[in-house]
C-alpha positions, -999 to +999 in steps of 0.1 A: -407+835+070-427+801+066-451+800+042-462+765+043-500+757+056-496+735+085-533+725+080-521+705+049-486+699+060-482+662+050-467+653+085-502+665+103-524+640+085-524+613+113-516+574+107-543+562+135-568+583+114-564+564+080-571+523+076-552+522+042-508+527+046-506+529+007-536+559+003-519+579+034-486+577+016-501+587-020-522+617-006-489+627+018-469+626-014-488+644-039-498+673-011-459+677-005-452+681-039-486+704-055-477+728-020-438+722-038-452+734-074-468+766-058-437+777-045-416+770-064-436+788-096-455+816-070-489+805-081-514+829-075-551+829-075-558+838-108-536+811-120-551+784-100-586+796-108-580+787-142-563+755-135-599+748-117-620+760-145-594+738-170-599+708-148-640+710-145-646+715-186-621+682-180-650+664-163-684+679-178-669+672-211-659+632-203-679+605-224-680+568-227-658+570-252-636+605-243-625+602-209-604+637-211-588+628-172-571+600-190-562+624-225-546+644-196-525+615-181-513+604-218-509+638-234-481+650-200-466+616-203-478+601-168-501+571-182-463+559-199-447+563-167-470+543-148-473+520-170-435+517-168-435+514-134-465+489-131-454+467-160-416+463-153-398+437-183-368+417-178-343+416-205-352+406-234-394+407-227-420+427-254-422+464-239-456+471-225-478+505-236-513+514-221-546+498-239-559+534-248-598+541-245-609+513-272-604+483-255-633+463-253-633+431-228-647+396-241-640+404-279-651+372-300-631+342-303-616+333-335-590+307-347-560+312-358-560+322-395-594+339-393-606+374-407-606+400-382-621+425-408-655+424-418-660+422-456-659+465-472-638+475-439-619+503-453-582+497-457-565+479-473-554+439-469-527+427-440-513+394-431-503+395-397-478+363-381-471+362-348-450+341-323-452+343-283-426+328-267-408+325-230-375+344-222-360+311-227-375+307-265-399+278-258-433+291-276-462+291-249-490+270-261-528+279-255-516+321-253-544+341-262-541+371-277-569+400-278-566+423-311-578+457-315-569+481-338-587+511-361-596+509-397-584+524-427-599+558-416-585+559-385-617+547-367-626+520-341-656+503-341-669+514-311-670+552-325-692+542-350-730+550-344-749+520-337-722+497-339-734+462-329-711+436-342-671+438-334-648+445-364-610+450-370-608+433-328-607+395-316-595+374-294-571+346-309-558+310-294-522+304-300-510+271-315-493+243-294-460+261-309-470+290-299-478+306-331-512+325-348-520+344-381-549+367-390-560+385-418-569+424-414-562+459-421-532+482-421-537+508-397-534+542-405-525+572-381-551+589-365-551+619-345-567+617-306-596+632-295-585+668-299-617+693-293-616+694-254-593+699-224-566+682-238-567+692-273-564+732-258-537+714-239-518+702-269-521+733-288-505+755-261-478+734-260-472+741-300-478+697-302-500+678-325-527+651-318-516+625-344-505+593-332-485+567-353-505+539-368-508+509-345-524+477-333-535+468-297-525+434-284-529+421-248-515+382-242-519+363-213-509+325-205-510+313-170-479+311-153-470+342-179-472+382-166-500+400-184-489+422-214-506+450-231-485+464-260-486+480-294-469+477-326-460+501-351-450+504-384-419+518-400-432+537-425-461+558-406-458+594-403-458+604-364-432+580-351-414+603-333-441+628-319-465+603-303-486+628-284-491+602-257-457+588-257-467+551-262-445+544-292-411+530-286-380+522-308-382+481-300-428+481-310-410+494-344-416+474-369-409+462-408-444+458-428-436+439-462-453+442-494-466+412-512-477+413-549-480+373-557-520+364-558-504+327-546-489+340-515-522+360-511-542+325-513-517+306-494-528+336-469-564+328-471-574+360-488-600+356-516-595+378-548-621+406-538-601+408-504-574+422-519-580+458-536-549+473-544-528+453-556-510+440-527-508+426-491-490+434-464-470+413-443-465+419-406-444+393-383-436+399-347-421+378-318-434+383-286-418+372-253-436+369-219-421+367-188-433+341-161-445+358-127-415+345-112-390+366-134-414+395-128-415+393-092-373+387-090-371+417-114-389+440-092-367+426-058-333+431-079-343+468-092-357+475-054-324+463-038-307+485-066-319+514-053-311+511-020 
């Protein structure tokens, strides 16, 4: 016996009827495969009721600052996988990870060298060195590189009340070499938004919503793909449970202590700046690919699969 619905059969949906290819094939696709999931699990109508009631607290309880849609995408892997699939990287190219929901566009520019923390930002003192460079090692002069990252508590600006001034973000010129330094915070871990949809979510599936400490970056140069990424370091709790699965082994990295008040000057902290006793020092090297690479890479892996 048949059971499929030949209203919604995918091949019904006529070609002459729809002015976009690309939306006919996505709506096609994901109607094969949600009529596939019924099947295949016997959904019945108590089920998908509550699958409706799950997916309208989803909406009525999206803010600003919450979207739960998207806390759905990262917490069942799929904002990763399109990212992966958007953002392909040649050999040897920084991995790409989504922005999150704390990105904020035109973020003050600052020079290289400069404070990204506002004086009594909790946390405590951070170096950070950076390098972008080309696949073939030349650096990329004039990159610019948008920051954003929480504080010591685990908290971005922007879920502050009556926040009015940026902190712990910026935007930040490379040098001619292709090198930039700010001073900051270490991040701390922080769990996601966890008292909605997708916090019921990750407690059914027995998973926690504690991300990894990190920091946001997004580079661009012309001629150069786009890149949104994250770093992490080695020593935060949560490295291997990311609840969105954003963290990967090569955004890993070593954070170094140092305890000389010289090196801390030579850093451009003043004496207050640095509470406990230390600083630490975070370098990475990132490596853009130019459009070109990007568009051969996606013609190579395309012919591949073939």
């Amino acid at each position: 016996m048949n059971f499929s619905c030949p209203i919604l059969a995918p091949h019904t949906i006529s070609n002459s009827l729809v002015k976009d290819p690309r939306k006919l094939q996505l709506i096609n696709a994901l109607v094969s495969h949600l009529h596939t999931f019924a099947r295949e699990t016997s959904l019945d109508h108590a089920e998908w009721t509550k699958v409706v009631e799950f997916l309208t607290r989803a909406g009525k309880e999206s803010t600003d600052y919450k979207n739960e849609f998207i806390l759905l995408s990262d917490i069942m892997g799929l904002s990763a996988l399109v990212d992966e699939l958007t953002h392909p990287k040649p050999a040897g190219c920084t991995d790409s990870c989504e922005a999150g929901p704390f990105y904020v566009p035109n973020a003050p520019e600052v020079p290289s060298g400069a404070s990204l923390a506002k004086v009594g930002t909790t946390g405590e003192a951070m170096f950070f060195n950076g390098t972008v460079k080309n696949t073939k090692g030349q650096g990329i002069r004039g990159a610019k590189i948008d920051v954003w990252q929480a504080d010591g508590d685990g908290i971005y600006d922007v879920q502050y009340p009556g926040t009015t001034e940026a902190n712990d973000r910026g935007k930040i010129v490379a040098e001619d070499d292709g090198t930039f330094c700010y001073r900051g915070i270490l991040p701390t871990a922080y769990p996601i938004p966890s008292d909605g949809p997708g916090g019921d979510l990750l407690r059914t599936l027995g998973r926690h919503p504690h991300r990894a400490a990190h920091i946001h970056f997004m580079l661009n140069a012309p001629g150069y793909d786009d890149l949104t990424t994250a770093l992490y370091p080695s020593h935060s709790p949560f490295l291997g449970t990311d609840p969105v699965f954003a963290t990967r082994k090569s955004l890993i990295c070593q954070v170094v202590e140092e305890r000389d008040p010289k090196r801390w000057e030579a850093m451009g902290f003043k004496n207050r700046e640095v509470t406990r006793g230390r600083v630490w020092v975070w370098s990475f090297g990132f490596v853009l690919a130019s459009v070109e690479e990007v568009e051969e890479f996606k013609r190579q892996r395309a012919k591949a699969k073939l």
